[in-house]
C-alpha positions as CSV (number, residue, x, y, z in Angstrom):
1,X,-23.9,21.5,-1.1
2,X,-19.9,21.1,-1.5
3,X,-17.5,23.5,0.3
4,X,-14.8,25.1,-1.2
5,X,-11.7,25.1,0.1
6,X,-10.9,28.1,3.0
7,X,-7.7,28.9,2.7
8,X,-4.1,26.8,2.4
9,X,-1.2,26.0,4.5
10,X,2.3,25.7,2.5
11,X,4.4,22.7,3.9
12,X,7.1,23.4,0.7
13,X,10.7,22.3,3.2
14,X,13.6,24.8,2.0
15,X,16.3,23.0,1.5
16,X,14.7,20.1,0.0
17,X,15.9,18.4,-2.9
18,X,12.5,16.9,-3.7
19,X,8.8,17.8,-3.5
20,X,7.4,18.0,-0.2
21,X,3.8,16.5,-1.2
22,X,2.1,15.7,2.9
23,X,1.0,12.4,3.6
24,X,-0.6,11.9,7.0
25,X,-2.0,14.7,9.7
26,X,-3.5,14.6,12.9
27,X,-4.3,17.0,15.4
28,X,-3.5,17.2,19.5
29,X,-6.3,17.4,21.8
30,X,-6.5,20.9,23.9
31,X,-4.3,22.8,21.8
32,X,-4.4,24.3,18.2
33,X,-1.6,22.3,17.3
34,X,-1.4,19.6,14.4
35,X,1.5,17.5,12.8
36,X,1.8,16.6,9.1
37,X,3.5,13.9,7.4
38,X,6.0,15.8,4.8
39,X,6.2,12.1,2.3
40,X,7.9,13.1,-0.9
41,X,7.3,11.0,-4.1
42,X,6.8,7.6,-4.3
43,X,10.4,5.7,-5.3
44,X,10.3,4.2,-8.4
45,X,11.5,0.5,-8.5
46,X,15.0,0.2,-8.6
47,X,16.0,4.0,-8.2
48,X,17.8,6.0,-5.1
49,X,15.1,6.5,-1.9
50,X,17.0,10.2,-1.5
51,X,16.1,11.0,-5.0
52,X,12.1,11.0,-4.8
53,X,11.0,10.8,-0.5
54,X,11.0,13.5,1.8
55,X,11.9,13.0,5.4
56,X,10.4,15.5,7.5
57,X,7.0,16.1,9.6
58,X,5.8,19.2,10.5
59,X,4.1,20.7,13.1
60,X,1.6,23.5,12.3
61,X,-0.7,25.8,14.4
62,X,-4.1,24.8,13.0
63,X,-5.2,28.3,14.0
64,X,-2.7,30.8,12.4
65,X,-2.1,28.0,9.5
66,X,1.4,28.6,10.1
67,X,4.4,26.1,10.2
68,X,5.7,26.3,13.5
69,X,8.2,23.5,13.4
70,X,9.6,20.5,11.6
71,X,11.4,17.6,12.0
72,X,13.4,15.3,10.9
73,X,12.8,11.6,10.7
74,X,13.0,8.5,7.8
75,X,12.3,8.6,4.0
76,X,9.1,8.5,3.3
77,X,7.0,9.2,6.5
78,X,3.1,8.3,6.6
79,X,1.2,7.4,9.9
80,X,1.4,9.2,13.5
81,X,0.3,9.1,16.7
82,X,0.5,11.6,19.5
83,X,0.8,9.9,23.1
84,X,1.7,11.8,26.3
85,X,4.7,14.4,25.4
86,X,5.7,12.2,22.4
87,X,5.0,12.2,18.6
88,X,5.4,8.7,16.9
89,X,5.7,8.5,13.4
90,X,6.3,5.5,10.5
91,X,7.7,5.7,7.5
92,X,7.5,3.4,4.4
93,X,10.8,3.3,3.5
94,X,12.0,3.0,6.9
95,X,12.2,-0.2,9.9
96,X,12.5,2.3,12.2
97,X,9.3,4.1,14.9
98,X,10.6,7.5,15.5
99,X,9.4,9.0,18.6
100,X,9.8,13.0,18.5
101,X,9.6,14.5,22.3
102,X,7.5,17.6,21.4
103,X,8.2,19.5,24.6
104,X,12.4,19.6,24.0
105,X,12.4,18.8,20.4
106,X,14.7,15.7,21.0
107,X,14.2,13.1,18.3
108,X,14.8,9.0,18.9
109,X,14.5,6.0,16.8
110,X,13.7,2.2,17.5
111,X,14.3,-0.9,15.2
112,X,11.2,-2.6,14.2
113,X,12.3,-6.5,14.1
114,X,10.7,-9.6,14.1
115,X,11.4,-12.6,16.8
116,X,14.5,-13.6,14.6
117,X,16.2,-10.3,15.0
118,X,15.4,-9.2,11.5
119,X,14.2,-5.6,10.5
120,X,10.3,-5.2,9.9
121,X,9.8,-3.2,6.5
122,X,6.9,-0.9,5.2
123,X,5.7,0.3,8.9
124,X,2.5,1.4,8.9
125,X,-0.5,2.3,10.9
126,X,-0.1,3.0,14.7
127,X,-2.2,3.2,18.1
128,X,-2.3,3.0,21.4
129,X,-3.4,-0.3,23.9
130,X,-4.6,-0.4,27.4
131,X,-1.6,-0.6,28.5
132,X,-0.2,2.4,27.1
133,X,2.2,0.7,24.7
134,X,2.2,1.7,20.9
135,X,1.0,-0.8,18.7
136,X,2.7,-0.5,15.5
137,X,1.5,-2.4,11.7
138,X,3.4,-3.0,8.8
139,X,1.9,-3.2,5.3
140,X,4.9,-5.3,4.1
141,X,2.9,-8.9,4.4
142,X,6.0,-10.9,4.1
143,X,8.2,-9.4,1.8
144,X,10.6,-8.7,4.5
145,X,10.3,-12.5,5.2
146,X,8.5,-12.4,8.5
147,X,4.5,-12.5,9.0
148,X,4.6,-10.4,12.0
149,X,2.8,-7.7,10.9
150,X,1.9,-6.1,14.3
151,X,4.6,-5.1,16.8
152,X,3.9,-3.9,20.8
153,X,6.2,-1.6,21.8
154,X,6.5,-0.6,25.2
155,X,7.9,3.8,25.4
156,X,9.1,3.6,29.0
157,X,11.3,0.6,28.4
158,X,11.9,1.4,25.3
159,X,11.7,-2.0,24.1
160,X,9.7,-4.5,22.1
161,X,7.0,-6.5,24.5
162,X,5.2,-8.6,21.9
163,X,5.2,-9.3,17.9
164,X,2.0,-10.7,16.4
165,X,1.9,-12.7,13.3
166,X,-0.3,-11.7,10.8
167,X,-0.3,-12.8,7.4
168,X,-1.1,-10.2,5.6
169,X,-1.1,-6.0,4.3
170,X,-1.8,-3.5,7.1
171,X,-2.4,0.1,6.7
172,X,-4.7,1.5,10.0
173,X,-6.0,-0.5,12.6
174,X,-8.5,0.1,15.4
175,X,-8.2,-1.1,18.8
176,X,-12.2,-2.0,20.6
177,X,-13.0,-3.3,24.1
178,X,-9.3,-4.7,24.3
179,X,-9.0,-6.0,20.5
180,X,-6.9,-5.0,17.7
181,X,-9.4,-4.6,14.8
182,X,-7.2,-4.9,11.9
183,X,-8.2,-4.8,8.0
184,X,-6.1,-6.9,6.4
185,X,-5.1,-7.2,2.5
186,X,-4.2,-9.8,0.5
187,X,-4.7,-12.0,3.8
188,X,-2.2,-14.9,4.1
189,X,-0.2,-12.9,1.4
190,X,-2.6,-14.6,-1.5
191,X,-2.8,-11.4,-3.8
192,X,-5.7,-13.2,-5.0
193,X,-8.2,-12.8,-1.9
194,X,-10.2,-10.1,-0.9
195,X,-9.4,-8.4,2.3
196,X,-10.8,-9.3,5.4
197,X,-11.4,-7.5,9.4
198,X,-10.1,-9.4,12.1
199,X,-10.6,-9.2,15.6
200,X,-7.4,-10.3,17.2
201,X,-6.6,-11.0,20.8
202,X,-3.2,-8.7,21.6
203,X,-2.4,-11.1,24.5
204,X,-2.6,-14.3,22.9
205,X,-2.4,-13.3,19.1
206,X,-5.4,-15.4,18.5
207,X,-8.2,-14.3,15.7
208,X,-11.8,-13.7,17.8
209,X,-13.8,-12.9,14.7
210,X,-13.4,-12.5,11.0
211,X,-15.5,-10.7,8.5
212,X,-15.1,-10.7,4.6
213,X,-14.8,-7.6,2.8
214,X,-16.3,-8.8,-0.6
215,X,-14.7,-6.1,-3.8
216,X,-13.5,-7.2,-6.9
217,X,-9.5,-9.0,-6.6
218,X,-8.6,-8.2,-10.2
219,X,-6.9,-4.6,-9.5
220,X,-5.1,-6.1,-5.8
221,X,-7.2,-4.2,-3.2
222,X,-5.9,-3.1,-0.2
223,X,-8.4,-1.4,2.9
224,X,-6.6,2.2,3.1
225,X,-8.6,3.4,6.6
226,X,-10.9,2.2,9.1
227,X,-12.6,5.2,11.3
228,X,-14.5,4.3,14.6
229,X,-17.8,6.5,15.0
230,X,-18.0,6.4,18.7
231,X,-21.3,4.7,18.6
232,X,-20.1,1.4,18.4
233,X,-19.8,1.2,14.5
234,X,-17.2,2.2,12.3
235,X,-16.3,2.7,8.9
236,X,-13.9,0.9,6.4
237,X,-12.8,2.2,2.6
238,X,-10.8,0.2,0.2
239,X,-8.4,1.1,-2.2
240,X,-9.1,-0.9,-5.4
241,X,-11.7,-3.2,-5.8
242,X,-15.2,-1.2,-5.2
243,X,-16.8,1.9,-5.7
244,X,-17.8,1.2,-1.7
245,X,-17.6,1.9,1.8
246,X,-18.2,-0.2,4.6
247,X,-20.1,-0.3,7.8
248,X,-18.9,-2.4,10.5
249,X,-21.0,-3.3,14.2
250,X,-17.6,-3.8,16.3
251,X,-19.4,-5.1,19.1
252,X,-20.9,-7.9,17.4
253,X,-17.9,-7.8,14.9
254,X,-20.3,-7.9,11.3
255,X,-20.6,-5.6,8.6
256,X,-23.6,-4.1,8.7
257,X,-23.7,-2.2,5.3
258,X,-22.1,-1.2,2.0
259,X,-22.7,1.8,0.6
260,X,-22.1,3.0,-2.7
261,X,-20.5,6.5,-3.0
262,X,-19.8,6.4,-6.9
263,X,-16.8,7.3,-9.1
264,X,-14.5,4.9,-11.3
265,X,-11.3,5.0,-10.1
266,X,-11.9,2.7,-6.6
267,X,-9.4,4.5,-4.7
268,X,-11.0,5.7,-1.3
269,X,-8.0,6.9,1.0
270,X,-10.2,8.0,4.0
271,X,-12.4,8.0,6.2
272,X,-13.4,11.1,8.7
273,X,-16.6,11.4,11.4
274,X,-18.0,14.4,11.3
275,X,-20.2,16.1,14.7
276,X,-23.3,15.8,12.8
277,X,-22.9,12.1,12.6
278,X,-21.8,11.6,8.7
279,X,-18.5,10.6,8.0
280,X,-16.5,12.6,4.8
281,X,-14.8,9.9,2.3
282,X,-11.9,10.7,0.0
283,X,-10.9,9.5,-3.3
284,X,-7.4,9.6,-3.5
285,X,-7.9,9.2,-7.8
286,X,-10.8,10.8,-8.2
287,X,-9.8,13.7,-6.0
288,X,-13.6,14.5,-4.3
289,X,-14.3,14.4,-0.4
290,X,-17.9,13.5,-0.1
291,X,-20.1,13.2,2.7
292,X,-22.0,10.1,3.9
293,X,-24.7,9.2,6.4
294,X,-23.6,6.4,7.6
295,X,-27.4,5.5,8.6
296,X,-29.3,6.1,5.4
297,X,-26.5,5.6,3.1
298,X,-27.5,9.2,1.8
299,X,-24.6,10.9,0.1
300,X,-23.6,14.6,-0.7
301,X,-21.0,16.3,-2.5
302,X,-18.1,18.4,-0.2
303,X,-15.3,19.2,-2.5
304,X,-13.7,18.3,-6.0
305,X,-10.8,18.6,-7.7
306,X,-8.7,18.2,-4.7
307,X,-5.3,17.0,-5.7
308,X,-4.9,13.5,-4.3
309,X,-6.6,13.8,-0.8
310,X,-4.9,10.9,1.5
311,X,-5.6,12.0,4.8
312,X,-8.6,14.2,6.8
313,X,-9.1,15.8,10.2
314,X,-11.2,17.8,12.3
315,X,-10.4,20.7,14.2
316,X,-12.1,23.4,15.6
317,X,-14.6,23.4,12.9
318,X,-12.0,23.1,10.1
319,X,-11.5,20.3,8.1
320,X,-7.7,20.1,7.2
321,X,-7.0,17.8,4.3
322,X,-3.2,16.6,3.0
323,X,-3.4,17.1,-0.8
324,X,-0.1,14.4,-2.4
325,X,-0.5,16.3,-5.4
326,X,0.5,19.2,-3.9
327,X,2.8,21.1,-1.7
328,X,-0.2,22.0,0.7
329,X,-3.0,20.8,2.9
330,X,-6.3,22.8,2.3
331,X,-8.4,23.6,4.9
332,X,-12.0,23.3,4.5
333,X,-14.7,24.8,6.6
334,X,-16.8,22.1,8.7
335,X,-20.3,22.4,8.7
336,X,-22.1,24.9,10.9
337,X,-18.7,26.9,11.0
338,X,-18.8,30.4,11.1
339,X,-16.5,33.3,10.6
340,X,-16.9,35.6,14.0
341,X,-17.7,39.3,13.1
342,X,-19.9,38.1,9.8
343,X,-23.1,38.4,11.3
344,X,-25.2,38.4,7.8
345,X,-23.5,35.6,6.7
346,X,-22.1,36.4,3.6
347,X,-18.6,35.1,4.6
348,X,-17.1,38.9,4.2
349,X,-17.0,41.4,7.4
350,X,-18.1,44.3,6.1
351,X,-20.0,47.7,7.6
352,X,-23.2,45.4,6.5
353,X,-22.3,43.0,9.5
354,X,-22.7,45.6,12.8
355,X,-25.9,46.9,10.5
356,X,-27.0,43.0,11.2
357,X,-26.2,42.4,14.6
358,X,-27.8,46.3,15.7
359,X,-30.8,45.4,13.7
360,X,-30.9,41.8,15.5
361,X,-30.6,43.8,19.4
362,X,-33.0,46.7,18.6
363,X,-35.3,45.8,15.6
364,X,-36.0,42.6,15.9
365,X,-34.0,41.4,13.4
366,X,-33.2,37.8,13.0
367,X,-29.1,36.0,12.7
368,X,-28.9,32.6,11.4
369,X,-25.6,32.5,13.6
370,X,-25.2,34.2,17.0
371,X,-22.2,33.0,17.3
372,X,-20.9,35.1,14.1
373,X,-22.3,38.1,15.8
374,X,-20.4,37.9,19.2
375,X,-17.1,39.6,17.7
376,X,-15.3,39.7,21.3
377,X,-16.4,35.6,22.3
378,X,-17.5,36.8,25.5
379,X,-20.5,34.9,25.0
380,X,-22.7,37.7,25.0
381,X,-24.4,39.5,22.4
382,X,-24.8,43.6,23.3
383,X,-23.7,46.6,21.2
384,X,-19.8,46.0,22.0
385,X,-19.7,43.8,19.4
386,X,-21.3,46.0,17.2
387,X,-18.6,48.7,18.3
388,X,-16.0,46.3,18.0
389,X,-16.8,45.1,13.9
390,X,-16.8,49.0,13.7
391,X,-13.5,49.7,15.1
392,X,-12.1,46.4,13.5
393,X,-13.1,48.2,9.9
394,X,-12.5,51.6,10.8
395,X,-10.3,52.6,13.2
396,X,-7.2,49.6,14.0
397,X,-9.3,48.0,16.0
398,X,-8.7,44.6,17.4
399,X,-9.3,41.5,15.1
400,X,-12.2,39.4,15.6
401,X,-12.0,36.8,17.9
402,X,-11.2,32.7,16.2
403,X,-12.5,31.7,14.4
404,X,-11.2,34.7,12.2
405,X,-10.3,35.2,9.2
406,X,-11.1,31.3,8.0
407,X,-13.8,30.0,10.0
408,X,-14.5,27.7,12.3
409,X,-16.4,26.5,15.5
410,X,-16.7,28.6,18.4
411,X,-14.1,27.7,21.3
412,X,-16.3,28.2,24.1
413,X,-19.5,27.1,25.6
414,X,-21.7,29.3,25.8
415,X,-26.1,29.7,25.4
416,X,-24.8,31.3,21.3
417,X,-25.0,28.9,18.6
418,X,-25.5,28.5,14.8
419,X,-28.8,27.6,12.9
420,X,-27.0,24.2,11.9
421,X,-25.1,23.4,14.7
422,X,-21.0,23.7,15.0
């Protein structure tokens, strides 16, 4: 069954002198806190950057859906990463990583350049090694005139600690058990070859494994995201090419399956694990999420008409999705997310809901979410939160407890759940 989109969060920059349009978004662990790519329009061959990109990323409380923040960094930003205090962030149009300190707000930039001394264009993807250095990609190949496509950057020295050639177009890259995992297009810069995973060595630079990504070469295909499942697999789409996703063993480094997940246009963007196991894919041309088992290959619709999803994550039961075509990213609701105070579950909190829940504690009435019923989160289920829908309706009482009023997944552990699991 597809889900329709909860609610919005406008990331329009006053000031601007072109369209905002997000690009990337991600989302800090043990806060409500998320940061969004603000990318502009793509320049047009030959015309001025400052006339079509956007420059800023902003910071948003995934809970409120407010802007909190924003900040300034190159034209055109796309990837991020949050390590320790700092924010890093890419941009296409750019040789520069841009590391925002998120605690005073102070904003620093380092050159990108190859072993010659020469700027590294198109940065890309970005993540984090063993050693606590960030690992950044470029999806350049050799335009720039340099194959070395992967650059370790060490924060506290604030310098470049190793450059690693790879012939090639990178957009995201895992790292597994110590190895980059990087899915590479048009590898050794033939526009004619279909793209291919490598396991590489970060030490040594040296390629441990290689697996074939097999999609039609006519329309350039390029992978666009690689998501790892935690269960030792994860999950590849490809812009161009296939009407496919991939499954890859990253232990024993092979593809495992390809699955189907229809449409035309052969534009997946990305690629997002979900708690139940499936993983939602987007079409960035097609503009539909849809949901895949991974397993079984099964397949199920979760949203259309979305305006050019690039980029997905999870929070708190909310799936938050960057829309290019717009000046938003939509939030949708996960599933078993809830909406606390709605104990019939009719997604409105009404005087049917404390009618529910009394019904449920005396009459032996049945909830398919507990969770919705415990409108004060204290884990509990008694006539307070009865008392408390009824003051919340009636009398300037206090709001429901989050997830409230969009839903979401209950913040605390407790013995309450929902039929389907949050």
């Amino acid at each position: 069954m597809g889900q329709e989109a909860a609610a919005e969060i406008s990331v329009s920059v006053s000031g601007s002198m072109v369209d905002s349009h997000p690009y990337g978004i991600i989302s800090a662990e043990g806060s409500q806190f998320g940061y969004c790519t603000i990318a502009g329009d793509v320049t047009p061959f030959g015309e001025s950057v400052e006339s079509y990109a956007n420059y800023r990323v902003a910071e948003l409380d995934l809970h409120s859906l407010e802007v909190i923040r924003t900040f300034e960094v190159g034209y055109y930003p796309t990837e991020l990463l949050l390590h320790d205090q700092f924010l890093y962030v890419t941009c296409s149009n750019d040789p520069f990583l841009y590391q925002i300190d998120l605690q005073t707000g102070a904003i620093d930039s380092f050159a990108m350049t190859d072993s010659s001394g020469f700027e590294i264009s198109f940065l890309s993807g970005l993540n984090v090694d063993a050693n606590g250095n960030v690992v950044v990609a470029s999806n350049g190949g050799s335009f720039d005139g340099s194959n070395e496509n992967v650059v370790v950057f060490d924060p506290v020295t604030e310098s470049i600690v190793n450059r690693i050639d790879v012939a090639g177009a990178i957009t995201r890259f895992l790292i597994h058990d110590g190895l980059l995992v990087i899915p590479v297009g048009y590898p050794e810069n033939d526009f004619s070859a279909s793209p291919v995973v490598r396991w590489i060595d970060p030490d040594l630079g040296t390629v441990v494994s290689e697996v074939s990504i097999a999609v039609d070469t006519a329309d350039f295909p390029g992978p666009s995201d690689i998501s790892d499942l935690g269960d030792g697999t994860a999950v590849l789409t490809v812009f161009g090419g296939s009407a496919e996703v991939f499954v890859l063993d990253l232990d024993s480094r092979v593809l495992t399956s390809t699955w189907p997940v229809g449409g035309t246009d052969f534009s997946q963007s990305a690629a997002l694990p979900l708690l139940n196991g499936n993983v939602l894919i987007s079409d960035l041309l097609g503009g539909w999420i849809k949901e895949l088992n991974p397993l079984t290959g099964d397949l199920q619709p979760f949203g259309d008409n979305v305006s050019q999803p690039v980029d997905m994550v999870l929070k708190d039961g909310r799936i938050f999705v960057t829309e290019q075509g717009l000046e938003q990213v939509s939030v949708f609701l996960a599933p078993g997310s809830f909406i606390r105070g709605d104990s019939n579950g009719d997604r409105i909190i009404d005087v049917g809901d404390p009618i529910a829940l009394l019904g449920y504690l005396f009459l032996s009435g049945s909830l398919d979410c507990l969770d919705s019923g415990d409108f004060n989160d204290d884990g509990l289920l008694d006539l307070s939160d009865a008392v408390g829908v009824l003051g919340f309706l009636f009398s300037g009482g206090a709001d429901p407890s989050y997830p409230y009023p969009v839903g979401g997944a209950d913040l605390q552990e407790d013995s309450l759940d929902c039929e389907n699991g949050a």
